[in-house]
C-alpha positions, 0 to 999 in steps of 0.5 A: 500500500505504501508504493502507491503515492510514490506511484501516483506522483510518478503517475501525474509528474510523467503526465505533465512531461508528456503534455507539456512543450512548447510549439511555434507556427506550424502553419504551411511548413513553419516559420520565424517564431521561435516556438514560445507558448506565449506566441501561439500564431505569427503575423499570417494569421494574428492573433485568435479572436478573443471572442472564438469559443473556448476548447474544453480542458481535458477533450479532444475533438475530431470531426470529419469522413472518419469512415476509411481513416485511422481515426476510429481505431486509434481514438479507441486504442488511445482511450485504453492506454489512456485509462490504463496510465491515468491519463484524463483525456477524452477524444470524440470523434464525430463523423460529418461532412468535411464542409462543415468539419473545416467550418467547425475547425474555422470557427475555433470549435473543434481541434482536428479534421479528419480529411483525404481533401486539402483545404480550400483557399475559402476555407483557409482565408475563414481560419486566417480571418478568426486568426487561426493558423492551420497546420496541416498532417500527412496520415497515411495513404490511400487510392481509388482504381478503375479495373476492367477484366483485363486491357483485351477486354476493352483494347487500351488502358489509359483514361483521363478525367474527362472521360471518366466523366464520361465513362460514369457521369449522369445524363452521359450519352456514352455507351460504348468504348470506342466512343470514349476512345477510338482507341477502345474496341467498339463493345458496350460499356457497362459501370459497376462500383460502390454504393454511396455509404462507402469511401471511395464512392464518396471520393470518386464522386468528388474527384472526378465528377466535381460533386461536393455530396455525391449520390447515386443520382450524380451517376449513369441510370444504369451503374450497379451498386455494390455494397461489398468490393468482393461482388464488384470484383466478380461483376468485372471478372465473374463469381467462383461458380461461373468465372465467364459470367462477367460481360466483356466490357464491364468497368469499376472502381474500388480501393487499391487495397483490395485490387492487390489482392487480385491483381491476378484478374483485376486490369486497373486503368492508367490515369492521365491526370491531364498534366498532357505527358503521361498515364500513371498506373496505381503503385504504392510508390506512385500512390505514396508519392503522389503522382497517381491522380486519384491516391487521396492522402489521410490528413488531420488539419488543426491549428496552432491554437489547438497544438498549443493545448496538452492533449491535442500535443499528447494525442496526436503524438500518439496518433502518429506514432500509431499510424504505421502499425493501423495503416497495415492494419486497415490496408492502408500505405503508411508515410514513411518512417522519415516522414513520420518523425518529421512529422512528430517533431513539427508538434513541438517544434516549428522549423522542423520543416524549415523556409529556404532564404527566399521564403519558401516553404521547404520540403521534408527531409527524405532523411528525417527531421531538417536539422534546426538551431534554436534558443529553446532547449530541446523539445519533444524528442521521440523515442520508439514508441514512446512520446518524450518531452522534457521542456516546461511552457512559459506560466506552467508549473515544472514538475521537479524542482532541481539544482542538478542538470536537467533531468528528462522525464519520460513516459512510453504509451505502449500499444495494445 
C-alpha cells in the first residue's frame, strides 16, 4: 500500500512531461517564431479572436469522413492506454461532412479534421480571418482504381478525367468504348462500383465528377451498386461458380487495397491526370508519392491554437506514432518512417520543416527531421514508441524542482 503515492506522483509528474512543450507556427511548413507558448500564431494569421469559443480542458475533438481513416481505431486504442496510465483525456470523434468539419475547425470549435481533401483557399482565408493558423498532417495513404477484366477486354488502358466523366457521369450519352476512345474496341460499356455509404464512392464522386455530396443520382441510370468490393470484383471478372459470367466490357472502381489482392484478374486503368505527358498506373510508390491522380492522402488539419493545448500535443503524438502499425492494419500505405518523425517533431517544434532564404516553404527531409538551431532547449524528442518531452511552457508549473542538470522525464504509451 505504501508504493502507491510514490506511484501516483510518478503517475501525474510523467503526465505533465508528456503534455507539456512548447510549439511555434506550424502553419504551411513553419516559420520565424521561435516556438514560445506565449506566441501561439505569427503575423499570417494574428492573433485568435478573443471572442472564438473556448476548447474544453481535458477533450479532444475530431470531426470529419472518419469512415476509411485511422481515426476510429486509434481514438479507441488511445482511450485504453489512456485509462490504463491515468491519463484524463477524452477524444470524440464525430463523423460529418468535411464542409462543415473545416467550418467547425474555422470557427475555433473543434481541434482536428479528419480529411483525404486539402483545404480550400475559402476555407483557409475563414481560419486566417478568426486568426487561426492551420497546420496541416500527412496520415497515411490511400487510392481509388478503375479495373476492367483485363486491357483485351476493352483494347487500351489509359483514361483521363474527362472521360471518366464520361465513362460514369449522369445524363452521359456514352455507351460504348470506342466512343470514349477510338482507341477502345467498339463493345458496350457497362459501370459497376460502390454504393454511396462507402469511401471511395464518396471520393470518386468528388474527384472526378466535381460533386461536393455525391449520390447515386450524380451517376449513369444504369451503374450497379455494390455494397461489398468482393461482388464488384466478380461483376468485372465473374463469381467462383461461373468465372465467364462477367460481360466483356464491364468497368469499376474500388480501393487499391483490395485490387492487390487480385491483381491476378483485376486490369486497373492508367490515369492521365491531364498534366498532357503521361498515364500513371496505381503503385504504392506512385500512390505514396503522389503522382497517381486519384491516391487521396489521410490528413488531420488543426491549428496552432489547438497544438498549443496538452492533449491535442499528447494525442496526436500518439496518433502518429500509431499510424504505421493501423495503416497495415486497415490496408492502408503508411508515410514513411522519415516522414513520420518529421512529422512528430513539427508538434513541438516549428522549423522542423524549415523556409529556404527566399521564403519558401521547404520540403521534408527524405532523411528525417531538417536539422534546426534554436534558443529553446530541446523539445519533444521521440523515442520508439514512446512520446518524450522534457521542456516546461512559459506560466506552467515544472514538475521537479532541481539544482542538478536537467533531468528528462519520460513516459512510453505502449500499444495494445
Amino acid at each position: 500500500m505504501s508504493s502507491r503515492r510514490p506511484l501516483a506522483l510518478a503517475i501525474v509528474v510523467a503526465l505533465l512531461a508528456l503534455l507539456l512543450g512548447a510549439c511555434g507556427d506550424l502553419g504551411n511548413g513553419g516559420d520565424e517564431t521561435s516556438g514560445e507558448v506565449t506566441e501561439p500564431t505569427t503575423e499570417r494569421g494574428g492573433e485568435p479572436k478573443p471572442d472564438l469559443p473556448p476548447l474544453p480542458a481535458g477533450q479532444v475533438q475530431i470531426e470529419g469522413q472518419l469512415a476509411g481513416s485511422l481515426t476510429e481505431q486509434v481514438t479507441d486504442d488511445f482511450r485504453a492506454d489512456a485509462t490504463n496510465s491515468g491519463l484524463a483525456i477524452d477524444v470524440t470523434p464525430t463523423a460529418t461532412d468535411e464542409a462543415s468539419a473545416f467550418a467547425s475547425l474555422c470557427a475555433g470549435e473543434i481541434d482536428f479534421v479528419d480529411t483525404s481533401r486539402r483545404i480550400t483557399d475559402e476555407e483557409l482565408k475563414d481560419c486566417t480571418d478568426n486568426g487561426l493558423e492551420v497546420v496541416d498532417f500527412q496520415i497515411s495513404f490511400d487510392a481509388t482504381v478503375i479495373v476492367t477484366r483485363n486491357e483485351r477486354d476493352v483494347g487500351a488502358d489509359c483514361v483521363n478525367f474527362d472521360q471518366l466523366r464520361a465513362m460514369f457521369g449522369a445524363g452521359t450519352p456514352v455507351t460504348a468504348w470506342n466512343q470514349v476512345n477510338p482507341n477502345f474496341f467498339p463493345i458496350q460499356l457497362s459501370t459497376v462500383g460502390p454504393d454511396q455509404d462507402a469511401s471511395d464512392f464518396t471520393f470518386f464522386g468528388q474527384r472526378v465528377l466535381g460533386v461536393a455530396e455525391p449520390t447515386l443520382a450524380d451517376f449513369r441510370s444504369d451503374y450497379v451498386p455494390y455494397g461489398r468490393d468482393n461482388a464488384i470484383k466478380n461483376a468485372i471478372v465473374g463469381g467462383p461458380d461461373d468465372p465467364g459470367g462477367a460481360a466483356p466490357g464491364t468497368v469499376g472502381f474500388l480501393g487499391f487495397s483490395f485490387y492487390e489482392l487480385y491483381e491476378d484478374k483485376l486490369r486497373p486503368l492508367e490515369i492521365d491526370g491531364q498534366s498532357g505527358d503521361r498515364c500513371v498506373f496505381p503503385s504504392e510508390e506512385t500512390i505514396s508519392s503522389e503522382l497517381y491522380p486519384l491516391e487521396r492522402t489521410l490528413r488531420l488539419y488543426t491549428t496552432q491554437r489547438s497544438l498549443n493545448r496538452q492533449e491535442v500535443q499528447a494525442y496526436l503524438k500518439y496518433y502518429l506514432q500509431r499510424s504505421e502499425e493501423i495503416s497495415d492494419d486497415l490496408e492502408l500505405i503508411p508515410i514513411s518512417d522519415a516522414v513520420r518523425r518529421q512529422e512528430i517533431a513539427r508538434i513541438s517544434d516549428p522549423l522542423a520543416y524549415g523556409e529556404t532564404p527566399n521564403g519558401e516553404t521547404s520540403e521534408p527531409d527524405p532523411e528525417g527531421v531538417v536539422a534546426t538551431t534554436s534558443t529553446q532547449p530541446e523539445v519533444g524528442t521521440p523515442s520508439g514508441d514512446g512520446v518524450d518531452t522534457t521542456t516546461t511552457p512559459e506560466g506552467s508549473a515544472p514538475p521537479t524542482t532541481s539544482t542538478s542538470p536537467t533531468t528528462t522525464t519520460t513516459t512510453t504509451t505502449t500499444a495494445p
